[in-house]
C-alpha positions in Angstrom: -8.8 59.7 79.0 -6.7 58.6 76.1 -8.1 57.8 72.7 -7.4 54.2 72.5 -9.3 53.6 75.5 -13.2 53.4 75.2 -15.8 52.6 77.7 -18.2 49.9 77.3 -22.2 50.0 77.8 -22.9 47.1 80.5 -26.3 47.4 79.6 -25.8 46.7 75.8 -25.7 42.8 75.2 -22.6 41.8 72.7 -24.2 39.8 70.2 -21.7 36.8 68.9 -20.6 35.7 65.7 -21.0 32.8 63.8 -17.8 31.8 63.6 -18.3 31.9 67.6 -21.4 29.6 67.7 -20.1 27.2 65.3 -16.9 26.9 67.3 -18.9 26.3 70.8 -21.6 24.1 68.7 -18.6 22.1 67.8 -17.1 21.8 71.5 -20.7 20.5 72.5 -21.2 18.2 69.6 -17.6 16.2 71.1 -19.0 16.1 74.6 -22.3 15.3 73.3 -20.9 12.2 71.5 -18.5 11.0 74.2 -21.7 10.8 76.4 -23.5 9.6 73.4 -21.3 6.5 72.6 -20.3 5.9 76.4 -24.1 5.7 77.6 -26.2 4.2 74.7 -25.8 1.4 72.8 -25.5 4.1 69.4 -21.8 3.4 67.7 -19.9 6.4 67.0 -19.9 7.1 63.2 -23.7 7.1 63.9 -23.8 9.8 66.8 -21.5 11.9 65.0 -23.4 11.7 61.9 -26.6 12.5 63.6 -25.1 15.2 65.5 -23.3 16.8 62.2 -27.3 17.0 61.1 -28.2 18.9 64.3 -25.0 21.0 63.9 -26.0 21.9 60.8 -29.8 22.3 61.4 -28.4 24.7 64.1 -26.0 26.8 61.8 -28.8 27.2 59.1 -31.0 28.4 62.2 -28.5 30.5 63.6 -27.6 31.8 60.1 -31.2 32.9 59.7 -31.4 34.9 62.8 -28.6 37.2 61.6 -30.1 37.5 57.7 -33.7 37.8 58.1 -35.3 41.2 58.2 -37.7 40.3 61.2 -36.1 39.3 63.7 -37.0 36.7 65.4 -34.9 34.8 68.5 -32.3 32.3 67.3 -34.3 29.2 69.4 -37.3 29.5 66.9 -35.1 29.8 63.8 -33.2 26.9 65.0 -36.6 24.7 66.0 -38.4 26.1 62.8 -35.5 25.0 60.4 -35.6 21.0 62.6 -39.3 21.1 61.9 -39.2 21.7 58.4 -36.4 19.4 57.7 -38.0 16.4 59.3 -41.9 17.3 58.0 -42.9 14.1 56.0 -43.7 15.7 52.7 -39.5 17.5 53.0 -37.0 15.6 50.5 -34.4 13.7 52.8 -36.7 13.8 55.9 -36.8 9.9 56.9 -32.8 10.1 56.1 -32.9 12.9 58.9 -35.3 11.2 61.2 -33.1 8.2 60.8 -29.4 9.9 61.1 -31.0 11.9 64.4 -32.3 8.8 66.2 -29.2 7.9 67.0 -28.1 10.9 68.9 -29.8 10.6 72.9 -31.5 13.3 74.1 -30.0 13.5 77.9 -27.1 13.0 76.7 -27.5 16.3 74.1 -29.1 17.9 76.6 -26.0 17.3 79.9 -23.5 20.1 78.1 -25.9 22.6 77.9 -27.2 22.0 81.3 -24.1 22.1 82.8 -23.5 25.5 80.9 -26.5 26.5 82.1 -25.5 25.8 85.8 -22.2 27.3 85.5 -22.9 30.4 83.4 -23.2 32.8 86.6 -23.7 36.7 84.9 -22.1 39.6 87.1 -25.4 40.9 87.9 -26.5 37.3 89.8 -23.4 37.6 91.7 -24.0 41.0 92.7 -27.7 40.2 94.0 -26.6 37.0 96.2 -23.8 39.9 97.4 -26.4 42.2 98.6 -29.1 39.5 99.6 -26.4 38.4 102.8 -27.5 34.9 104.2 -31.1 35.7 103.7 -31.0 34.3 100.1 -28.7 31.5 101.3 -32.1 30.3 103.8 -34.5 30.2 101.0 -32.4 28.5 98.5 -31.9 25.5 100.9 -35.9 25.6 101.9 -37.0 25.7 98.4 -34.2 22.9 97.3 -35.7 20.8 100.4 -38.4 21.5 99.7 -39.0 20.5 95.8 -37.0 17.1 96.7 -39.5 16.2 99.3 -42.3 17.1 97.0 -41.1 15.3 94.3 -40.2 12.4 96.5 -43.8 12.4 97.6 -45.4 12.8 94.3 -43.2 9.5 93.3 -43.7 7.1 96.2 -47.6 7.9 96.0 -47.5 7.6 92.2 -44.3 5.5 90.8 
């Protein structure tokens, strides 16, 4: 084995940058207000102001989670930092309440759904490899099965 080339740890989890989540924050923020202005009623200048407020509610979370001594996960920095900018006694809070009213929360919340669905590790590909068409059967009973159930639930209740 040469020098230059170096073996990585699969088990060891790469942590990313800032730069890295400000970037993808930035990429969801102009989906996020595409759906935003096409779906609600909001104009744009006030989605992208109220999403500029979660970006940066998001950065100062994210920017917590790497400076803190105790660490903590970057969800409850990021929640934490929304909290305490929108408490009523914070400086500037109805400003944020009203700048963030404007942003929808399905449409914040498609992207990283979508990401969510698509974002397939290694290791889940390798299971449903090993699992044959066993896995395949128990998806399609428990899909059927929660749509039924949920279509039950509604007609009894809705």
């Amino acid at each position: 084995m040469s020098e230059t080339q170096s073996f990585e740890d699969p088990t060891v989890e790469q942590k990313l940058g800032l730069g890295v989540h400000a970037a993808a924050l930035i990429v969801v923020c102009v989906v996020v207000l595409v759906g935003n202005t096409v779906a609600t009623d909001n104009s744009l200048p006030d989605g992208l102001v109220g999403l500029v407020v979660l970006w940066l509610i998001s950065m100062v979370g994210l920017t917590l989670t790497e400076i803190v001594p105790f660490k903590l996960p970057s969800v409850a920095w990021i929640s934490l930092v929304g909290i305490i900018a929108t408490l009523p006694w914070t400086p500037g809070s109805a400003w944020v309440l009203d700048k963030v009213a404007h942003v929808n929360f399905l449409t914040l919340a498609t992207p990283c759904l979508a990401y969510a669905g698509i974002a397939i590790a290694k290791r889940e590909i390798d299971i449903a490899k090993t699992s044959g068409w066993k896995i395949a059967v128990v998806a399609v009973l428990v899909m059927t099965g929660t749509y039924v159930g949920s279509a039950v639930v509604a007609q009894m209740f809705l």
